[in-house]
OpenMM code with the backbone's topology and positions (N, CA, C; nanometers):
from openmm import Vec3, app, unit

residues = "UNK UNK UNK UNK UNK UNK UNK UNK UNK UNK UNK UNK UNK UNK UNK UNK UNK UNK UNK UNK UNK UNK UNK UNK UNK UNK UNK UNK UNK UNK UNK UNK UNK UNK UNK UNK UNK UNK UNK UNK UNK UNK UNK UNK UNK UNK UNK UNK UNK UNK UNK UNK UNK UNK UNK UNK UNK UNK UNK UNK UNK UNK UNK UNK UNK UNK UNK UNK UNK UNK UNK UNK UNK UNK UNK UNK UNK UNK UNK UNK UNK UNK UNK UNK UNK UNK UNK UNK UNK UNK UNK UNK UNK UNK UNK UNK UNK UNK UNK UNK UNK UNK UNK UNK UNK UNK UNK UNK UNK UNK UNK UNK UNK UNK UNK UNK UNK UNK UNK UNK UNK UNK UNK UNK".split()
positions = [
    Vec3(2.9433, 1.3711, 4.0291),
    Vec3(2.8402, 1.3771, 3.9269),
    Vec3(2.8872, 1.3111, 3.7975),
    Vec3(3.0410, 1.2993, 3.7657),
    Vec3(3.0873, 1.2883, 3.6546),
    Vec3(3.0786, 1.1360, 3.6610),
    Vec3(3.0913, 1.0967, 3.7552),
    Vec3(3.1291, 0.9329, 3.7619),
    Vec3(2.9906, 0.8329, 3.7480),
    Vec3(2.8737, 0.9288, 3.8335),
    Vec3(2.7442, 0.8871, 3.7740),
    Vec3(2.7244, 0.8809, 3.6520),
    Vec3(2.7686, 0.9964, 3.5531),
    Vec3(2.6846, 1.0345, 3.4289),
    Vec3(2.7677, 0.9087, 3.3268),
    Vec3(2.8936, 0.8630, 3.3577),
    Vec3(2.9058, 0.7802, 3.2936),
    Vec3(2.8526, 0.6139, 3.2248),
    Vec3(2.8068, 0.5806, 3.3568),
    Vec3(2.7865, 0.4762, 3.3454),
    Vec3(2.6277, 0.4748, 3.3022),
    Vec3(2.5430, 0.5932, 3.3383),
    Vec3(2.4330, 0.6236, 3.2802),
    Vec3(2.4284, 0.6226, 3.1391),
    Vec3(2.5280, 0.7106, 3.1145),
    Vec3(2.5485, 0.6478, 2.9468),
    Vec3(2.5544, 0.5859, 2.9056),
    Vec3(2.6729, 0.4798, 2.9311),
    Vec3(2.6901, 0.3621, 2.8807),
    Vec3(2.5468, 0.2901, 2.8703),
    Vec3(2.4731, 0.2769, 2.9731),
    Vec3(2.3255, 0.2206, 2.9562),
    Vec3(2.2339, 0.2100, 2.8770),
    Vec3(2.2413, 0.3747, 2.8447),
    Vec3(2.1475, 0.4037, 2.7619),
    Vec3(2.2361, 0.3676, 2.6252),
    Vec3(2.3384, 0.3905, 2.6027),
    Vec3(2.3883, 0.3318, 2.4140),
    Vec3(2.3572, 0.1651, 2.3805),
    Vec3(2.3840, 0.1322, 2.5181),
    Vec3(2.3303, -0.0417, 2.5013),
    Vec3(2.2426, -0.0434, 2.4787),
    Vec3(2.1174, 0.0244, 2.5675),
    Vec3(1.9961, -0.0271, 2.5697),
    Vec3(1.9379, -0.0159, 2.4381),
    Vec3(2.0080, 0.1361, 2.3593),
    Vec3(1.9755, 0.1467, 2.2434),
    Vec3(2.0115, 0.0787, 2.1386),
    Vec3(2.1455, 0.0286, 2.1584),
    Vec3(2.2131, -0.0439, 2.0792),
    Vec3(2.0552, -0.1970, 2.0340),
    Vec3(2.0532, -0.2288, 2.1756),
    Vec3(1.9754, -0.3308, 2.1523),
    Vec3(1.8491, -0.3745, 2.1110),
    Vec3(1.8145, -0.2104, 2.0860),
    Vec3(1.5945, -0.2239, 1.9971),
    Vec3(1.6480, -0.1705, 1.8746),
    Vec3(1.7604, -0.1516, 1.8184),
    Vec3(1.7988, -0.0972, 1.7236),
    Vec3(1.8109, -0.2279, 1.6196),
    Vec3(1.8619, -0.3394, 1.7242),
    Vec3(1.8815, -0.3976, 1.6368),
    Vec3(1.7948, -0.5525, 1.6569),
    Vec3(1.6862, -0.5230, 1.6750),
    Vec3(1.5628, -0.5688, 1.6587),
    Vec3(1.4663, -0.5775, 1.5404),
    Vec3(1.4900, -0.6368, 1.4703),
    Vec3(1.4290, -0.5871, 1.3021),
    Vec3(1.2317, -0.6197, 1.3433),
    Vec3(1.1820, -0.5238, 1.2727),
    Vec3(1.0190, -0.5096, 1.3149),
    Vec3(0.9481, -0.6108, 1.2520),
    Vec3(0.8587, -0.7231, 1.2230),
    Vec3(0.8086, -0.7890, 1.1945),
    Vec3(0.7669, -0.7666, 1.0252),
    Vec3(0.8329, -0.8764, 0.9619),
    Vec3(0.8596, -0.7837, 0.8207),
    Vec3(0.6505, -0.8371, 0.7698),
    Vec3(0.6270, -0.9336, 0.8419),
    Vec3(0.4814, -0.9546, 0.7217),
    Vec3(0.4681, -1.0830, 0.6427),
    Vec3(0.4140, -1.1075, 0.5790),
    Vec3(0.3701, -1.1734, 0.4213),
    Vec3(0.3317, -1.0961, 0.3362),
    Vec3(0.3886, -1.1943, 0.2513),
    Vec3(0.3708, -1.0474, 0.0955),
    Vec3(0.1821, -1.0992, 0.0793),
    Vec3(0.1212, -0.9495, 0.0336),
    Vec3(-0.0077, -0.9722, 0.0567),
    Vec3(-0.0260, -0.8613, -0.1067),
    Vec3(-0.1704, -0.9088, -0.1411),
    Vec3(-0.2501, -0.8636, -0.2565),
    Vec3(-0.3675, -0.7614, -0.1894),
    Vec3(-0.4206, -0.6616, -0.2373),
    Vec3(-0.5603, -0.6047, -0.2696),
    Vec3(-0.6429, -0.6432, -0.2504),
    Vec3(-0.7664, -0.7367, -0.1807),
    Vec3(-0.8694, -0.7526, -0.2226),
    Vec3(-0.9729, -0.7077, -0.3075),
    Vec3(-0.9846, -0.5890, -0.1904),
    Vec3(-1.0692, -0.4892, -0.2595),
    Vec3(-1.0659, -0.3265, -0.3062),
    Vec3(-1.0033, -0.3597, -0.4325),
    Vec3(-0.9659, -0.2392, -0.4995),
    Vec3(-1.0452, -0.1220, -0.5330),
    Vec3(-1.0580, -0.0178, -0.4399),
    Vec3(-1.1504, 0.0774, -0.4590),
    Vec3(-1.1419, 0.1911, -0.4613),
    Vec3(-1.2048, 0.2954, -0.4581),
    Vec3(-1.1632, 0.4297, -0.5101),
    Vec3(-1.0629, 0.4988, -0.3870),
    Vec3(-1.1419, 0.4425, -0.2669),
    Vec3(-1.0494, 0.4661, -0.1134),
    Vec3(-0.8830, 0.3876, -0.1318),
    Vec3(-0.9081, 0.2665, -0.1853),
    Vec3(-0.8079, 0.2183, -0.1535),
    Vec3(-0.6638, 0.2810, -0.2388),
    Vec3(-0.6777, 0.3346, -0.3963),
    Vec3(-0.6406, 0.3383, -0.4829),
    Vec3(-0.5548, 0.5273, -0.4784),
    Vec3(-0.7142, 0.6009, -0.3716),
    Vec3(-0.6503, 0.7573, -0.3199),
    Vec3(-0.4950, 0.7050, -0.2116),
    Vec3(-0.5843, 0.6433, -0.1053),
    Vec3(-0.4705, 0.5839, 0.0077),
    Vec3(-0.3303, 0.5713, -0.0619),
    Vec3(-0.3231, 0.4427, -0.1598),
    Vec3(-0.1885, 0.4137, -0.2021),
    Vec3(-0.0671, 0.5278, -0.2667),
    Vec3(-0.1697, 0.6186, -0.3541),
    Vec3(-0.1461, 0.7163, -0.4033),
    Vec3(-0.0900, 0.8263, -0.3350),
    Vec3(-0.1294, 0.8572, -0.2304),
    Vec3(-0.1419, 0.9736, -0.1255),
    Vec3(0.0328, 0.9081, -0.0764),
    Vec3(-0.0141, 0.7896, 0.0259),
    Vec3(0.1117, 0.7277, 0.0360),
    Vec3(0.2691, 0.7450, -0.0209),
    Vec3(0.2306, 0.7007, -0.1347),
    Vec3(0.3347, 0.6483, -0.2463),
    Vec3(0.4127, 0.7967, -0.2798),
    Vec3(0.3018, 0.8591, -0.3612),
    Vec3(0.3640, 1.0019, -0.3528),
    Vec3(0.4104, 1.0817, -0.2272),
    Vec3(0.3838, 1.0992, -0.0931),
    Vec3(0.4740, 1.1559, 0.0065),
    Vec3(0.6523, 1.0680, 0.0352),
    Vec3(0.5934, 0.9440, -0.0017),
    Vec3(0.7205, 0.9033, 0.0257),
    Vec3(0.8150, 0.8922, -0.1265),
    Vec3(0.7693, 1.0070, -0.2137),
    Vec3(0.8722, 0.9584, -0.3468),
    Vec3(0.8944, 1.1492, -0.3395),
    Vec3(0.7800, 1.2666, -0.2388),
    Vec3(0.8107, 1.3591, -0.2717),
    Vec3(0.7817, 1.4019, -0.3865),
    Vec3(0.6608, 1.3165, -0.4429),
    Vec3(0.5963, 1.3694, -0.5530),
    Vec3(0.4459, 1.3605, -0.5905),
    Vec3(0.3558, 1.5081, -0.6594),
    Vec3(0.2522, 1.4771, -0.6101),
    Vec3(0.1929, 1.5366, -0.7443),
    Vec3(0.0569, 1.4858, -0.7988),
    Vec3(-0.0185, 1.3875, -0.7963),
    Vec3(0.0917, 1.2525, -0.8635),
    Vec3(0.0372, 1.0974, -0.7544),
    Vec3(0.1062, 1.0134, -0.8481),
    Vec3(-0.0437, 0.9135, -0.9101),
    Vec3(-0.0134, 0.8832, -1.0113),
    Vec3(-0.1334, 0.7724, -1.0713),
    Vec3(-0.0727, 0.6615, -1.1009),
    Vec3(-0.1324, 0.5743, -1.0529),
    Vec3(-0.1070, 0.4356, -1.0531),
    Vec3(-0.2001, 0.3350, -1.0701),
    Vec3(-0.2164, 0.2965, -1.1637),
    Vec3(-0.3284, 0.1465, -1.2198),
    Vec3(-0.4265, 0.1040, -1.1855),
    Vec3(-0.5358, 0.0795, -1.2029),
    Vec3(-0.6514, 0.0272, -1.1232),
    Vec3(-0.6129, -0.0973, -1.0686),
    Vec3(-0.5360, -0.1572, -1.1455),
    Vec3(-0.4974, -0.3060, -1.0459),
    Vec3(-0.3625, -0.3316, -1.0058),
    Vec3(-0.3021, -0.2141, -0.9620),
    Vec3(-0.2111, -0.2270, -0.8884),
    Vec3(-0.1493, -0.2766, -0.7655),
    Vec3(-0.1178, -0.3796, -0.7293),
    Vec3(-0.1702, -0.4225, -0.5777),
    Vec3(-0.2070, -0.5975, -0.5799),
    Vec3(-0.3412, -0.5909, -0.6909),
    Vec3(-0.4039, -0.6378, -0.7109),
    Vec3(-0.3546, -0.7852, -0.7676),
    Vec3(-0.2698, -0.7872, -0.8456),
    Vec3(-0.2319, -0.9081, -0.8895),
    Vec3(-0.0516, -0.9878, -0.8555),
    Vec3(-0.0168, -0.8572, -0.7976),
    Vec3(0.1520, -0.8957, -0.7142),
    Vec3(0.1458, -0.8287, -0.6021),
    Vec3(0.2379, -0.8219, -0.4925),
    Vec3(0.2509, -0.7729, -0.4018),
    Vec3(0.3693, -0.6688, -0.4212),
    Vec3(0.4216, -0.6923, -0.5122),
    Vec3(0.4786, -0.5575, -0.5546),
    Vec3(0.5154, -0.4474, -0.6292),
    Vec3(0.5265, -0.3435, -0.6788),
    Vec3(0.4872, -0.2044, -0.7488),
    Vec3(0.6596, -0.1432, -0.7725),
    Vec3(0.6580, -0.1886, -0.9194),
    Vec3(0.7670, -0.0638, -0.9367),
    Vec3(0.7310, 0.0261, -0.9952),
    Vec3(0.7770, 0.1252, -0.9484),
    Vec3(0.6535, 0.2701, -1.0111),
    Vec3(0.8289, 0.3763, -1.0289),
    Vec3(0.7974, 0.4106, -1.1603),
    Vec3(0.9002, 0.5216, -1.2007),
    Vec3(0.8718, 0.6504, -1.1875),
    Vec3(0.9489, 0.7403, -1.0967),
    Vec3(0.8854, 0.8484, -1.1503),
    Vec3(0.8790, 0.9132, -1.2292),
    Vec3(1.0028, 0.8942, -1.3190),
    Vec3(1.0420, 0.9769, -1.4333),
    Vec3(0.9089, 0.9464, -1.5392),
    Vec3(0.8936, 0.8013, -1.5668),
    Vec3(0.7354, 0.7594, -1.6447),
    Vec3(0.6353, 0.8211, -1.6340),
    Vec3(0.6136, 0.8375, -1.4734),
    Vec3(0.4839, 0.8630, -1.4078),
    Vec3(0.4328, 1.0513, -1.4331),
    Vec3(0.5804, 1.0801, -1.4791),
    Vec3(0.5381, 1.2247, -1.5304),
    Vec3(0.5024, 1.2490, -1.6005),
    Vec3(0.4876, 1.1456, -1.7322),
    Vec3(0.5143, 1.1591, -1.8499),
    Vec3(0.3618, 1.0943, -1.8368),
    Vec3(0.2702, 1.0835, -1.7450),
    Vec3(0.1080, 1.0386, -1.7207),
    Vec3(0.1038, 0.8916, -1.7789),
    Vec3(0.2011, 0.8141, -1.7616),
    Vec3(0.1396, 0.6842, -1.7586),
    Vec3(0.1794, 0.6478, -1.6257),
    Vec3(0.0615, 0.5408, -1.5774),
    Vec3(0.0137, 0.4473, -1.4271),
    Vec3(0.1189, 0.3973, -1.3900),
    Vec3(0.1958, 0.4144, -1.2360),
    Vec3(0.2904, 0.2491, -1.2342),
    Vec3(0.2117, 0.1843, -1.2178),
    Vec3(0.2464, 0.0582, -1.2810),
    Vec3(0.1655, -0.0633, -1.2949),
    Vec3(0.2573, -0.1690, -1.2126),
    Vec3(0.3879, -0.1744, -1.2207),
    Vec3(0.4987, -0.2824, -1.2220),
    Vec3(0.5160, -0.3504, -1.3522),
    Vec3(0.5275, -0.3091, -1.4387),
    Vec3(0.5341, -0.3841, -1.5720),
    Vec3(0.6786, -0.3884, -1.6271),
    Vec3(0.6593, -0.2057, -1.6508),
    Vec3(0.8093, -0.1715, -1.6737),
    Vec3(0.9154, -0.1665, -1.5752),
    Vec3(0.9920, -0.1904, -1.5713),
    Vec3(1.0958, -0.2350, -1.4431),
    Vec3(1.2272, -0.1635, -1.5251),
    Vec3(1.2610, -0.0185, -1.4473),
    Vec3(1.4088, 0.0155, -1.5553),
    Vec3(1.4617, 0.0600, -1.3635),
    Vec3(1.6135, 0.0700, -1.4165),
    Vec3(1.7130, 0.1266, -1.3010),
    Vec3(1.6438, 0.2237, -1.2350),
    Vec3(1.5871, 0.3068, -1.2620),
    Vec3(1.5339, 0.4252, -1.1575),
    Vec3(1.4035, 0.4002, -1.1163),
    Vec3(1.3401, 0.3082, -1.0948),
    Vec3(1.2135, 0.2618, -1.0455),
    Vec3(1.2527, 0.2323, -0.8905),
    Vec3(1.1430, 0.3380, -0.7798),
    Vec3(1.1389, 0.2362, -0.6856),
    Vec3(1.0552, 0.1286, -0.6582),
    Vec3(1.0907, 0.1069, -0.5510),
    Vec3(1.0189, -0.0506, -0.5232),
    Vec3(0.9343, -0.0621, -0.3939),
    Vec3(0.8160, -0.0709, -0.4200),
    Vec3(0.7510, -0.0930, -0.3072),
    Vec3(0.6782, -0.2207, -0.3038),
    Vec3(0.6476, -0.2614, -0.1667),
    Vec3(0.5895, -0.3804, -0.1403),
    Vec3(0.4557, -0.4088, -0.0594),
    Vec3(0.3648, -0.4538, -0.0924),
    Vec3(0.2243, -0.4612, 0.0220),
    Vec3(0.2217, -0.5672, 0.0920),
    Vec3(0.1964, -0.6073, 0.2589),
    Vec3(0.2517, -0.6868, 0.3250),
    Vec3(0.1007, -0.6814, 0.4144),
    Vec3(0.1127, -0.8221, 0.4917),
    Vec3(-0.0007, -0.8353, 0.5652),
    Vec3(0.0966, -0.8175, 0.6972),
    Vec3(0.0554, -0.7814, 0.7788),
    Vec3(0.1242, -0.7970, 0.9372),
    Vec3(0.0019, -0.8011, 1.0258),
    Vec3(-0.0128, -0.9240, 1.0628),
    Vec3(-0.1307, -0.9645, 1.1193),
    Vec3(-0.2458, -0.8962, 1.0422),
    Vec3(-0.3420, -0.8571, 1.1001),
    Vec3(-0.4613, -0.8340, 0.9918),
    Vec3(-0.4282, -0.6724, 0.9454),
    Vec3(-0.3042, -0.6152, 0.9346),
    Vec3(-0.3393, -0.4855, 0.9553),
    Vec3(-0.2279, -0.4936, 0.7561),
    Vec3(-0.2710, -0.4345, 0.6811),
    Vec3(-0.1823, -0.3884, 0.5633),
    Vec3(-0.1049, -0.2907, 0.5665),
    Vec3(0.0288, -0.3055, 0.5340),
    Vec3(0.1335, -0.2361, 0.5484),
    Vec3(0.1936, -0.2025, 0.4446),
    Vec3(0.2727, -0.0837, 0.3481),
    Vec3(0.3277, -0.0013, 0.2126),
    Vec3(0.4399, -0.0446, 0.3095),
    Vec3(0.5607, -0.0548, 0.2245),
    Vec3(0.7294, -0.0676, 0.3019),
    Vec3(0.7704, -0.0277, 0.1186),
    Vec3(0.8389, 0.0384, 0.1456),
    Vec3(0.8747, 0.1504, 0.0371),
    Vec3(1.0681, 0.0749, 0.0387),
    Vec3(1.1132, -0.0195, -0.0462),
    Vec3(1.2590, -0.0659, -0.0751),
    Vec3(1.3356, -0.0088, -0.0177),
    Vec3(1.3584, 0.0799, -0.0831),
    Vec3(1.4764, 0.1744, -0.0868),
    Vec3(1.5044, 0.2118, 0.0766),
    Vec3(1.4093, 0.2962, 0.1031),
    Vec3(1.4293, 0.3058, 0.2754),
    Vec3(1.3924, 0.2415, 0.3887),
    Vec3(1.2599, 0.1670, 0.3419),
    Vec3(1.3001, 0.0447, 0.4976),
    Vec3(1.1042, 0.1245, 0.5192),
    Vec3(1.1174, 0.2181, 0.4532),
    Vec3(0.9662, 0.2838, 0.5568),
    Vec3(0.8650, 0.2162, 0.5855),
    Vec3(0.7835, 0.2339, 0.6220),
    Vec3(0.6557, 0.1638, 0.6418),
    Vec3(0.5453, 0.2627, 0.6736),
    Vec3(0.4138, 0.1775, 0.6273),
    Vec3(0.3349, 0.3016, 0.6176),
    Vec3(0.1977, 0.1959, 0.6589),
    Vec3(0.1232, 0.1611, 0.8035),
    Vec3(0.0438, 0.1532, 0.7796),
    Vec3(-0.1074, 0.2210, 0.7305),
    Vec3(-0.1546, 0.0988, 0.6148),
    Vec3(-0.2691, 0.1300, 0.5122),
    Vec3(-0.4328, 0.1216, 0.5605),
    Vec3(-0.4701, 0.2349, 0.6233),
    Vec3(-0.6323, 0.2387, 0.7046),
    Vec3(-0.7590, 0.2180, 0.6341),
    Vec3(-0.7186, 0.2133, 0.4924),
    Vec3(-0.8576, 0.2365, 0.3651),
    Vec3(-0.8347, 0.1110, 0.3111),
    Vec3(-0.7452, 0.0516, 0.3099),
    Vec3(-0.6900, -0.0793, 0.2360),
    Vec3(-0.7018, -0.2091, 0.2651),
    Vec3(-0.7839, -0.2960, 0.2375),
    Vec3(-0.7855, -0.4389, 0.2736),
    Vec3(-0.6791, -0.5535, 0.1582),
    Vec3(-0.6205, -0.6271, 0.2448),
    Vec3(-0.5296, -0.7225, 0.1686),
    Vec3(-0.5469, -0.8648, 0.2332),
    Vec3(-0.5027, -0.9637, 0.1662),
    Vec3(-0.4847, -1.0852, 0.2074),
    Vec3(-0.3695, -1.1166, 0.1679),
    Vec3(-0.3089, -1.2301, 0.2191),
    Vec3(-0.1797, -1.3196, 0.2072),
    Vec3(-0.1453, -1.3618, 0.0601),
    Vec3(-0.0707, -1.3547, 0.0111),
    Vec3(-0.0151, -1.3702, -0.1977),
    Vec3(-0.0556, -1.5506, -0.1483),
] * unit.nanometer
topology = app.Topology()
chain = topology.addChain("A")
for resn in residues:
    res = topology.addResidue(resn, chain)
    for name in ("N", "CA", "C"):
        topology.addAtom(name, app.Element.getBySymbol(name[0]), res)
């Protein structure tokens, strides 16, 4: 049994080894089209689970004119919008991406991804 289970292993660390290191289709950096009250809850809802903080507010044209958002939280407590304007050391960084027709949040810092169901974007 022992001599089976080995080489079974070995299999499986390769096999894993090898979708591991498959990087997922990163996108084009993409804009907002249409900035709307859906789209603006979505990002929000988003943004805040993945910063672990909740309510976050963020700009009416956020999105909208770059493809990417540095949003502070320390600011954002203090009730002003990330916009991406202010850019200090503790800002993360997120990015809006087209991947085929579908819009995608990928949050810097960790790699996440979040596809966006309320959100329409096009190519920067």
């Amino acid at each position: 049994m022992q001599k089976l289970l080995l080489p079974c292993l070995s299999l499986l660390l390769a096999l894993n080894a090898g979708c591991s290191s498959t990087p997922l289709p990163e996108g084009e950096p993409a804009r907002i089209t249409k900035a709307d009250a859906e789209s603006r809850r979505e990002l929000s809802q988003v943004i805040g689970a993945a910063l672990g903080v909740r309510p976050v507010t963020l700009a009416d044209d956020a999105f909208t004119v770059s493809s990417t958002l540095h949003f502070d939280p320390a600011t954002a407590a203090t009730g002003n919008a990330g916009q991406g304007s202010a850019i200090n050391s503790s800002a993360e960084v997120f990015r809006l991406l087209l991947d085929g027709p579908q819009c995608v949040l990928v949050h810097e810092r960790t790699g996440l991804r979040w596809l966006l169901m309320d959100t329409e974007c096009s190519a920067e």
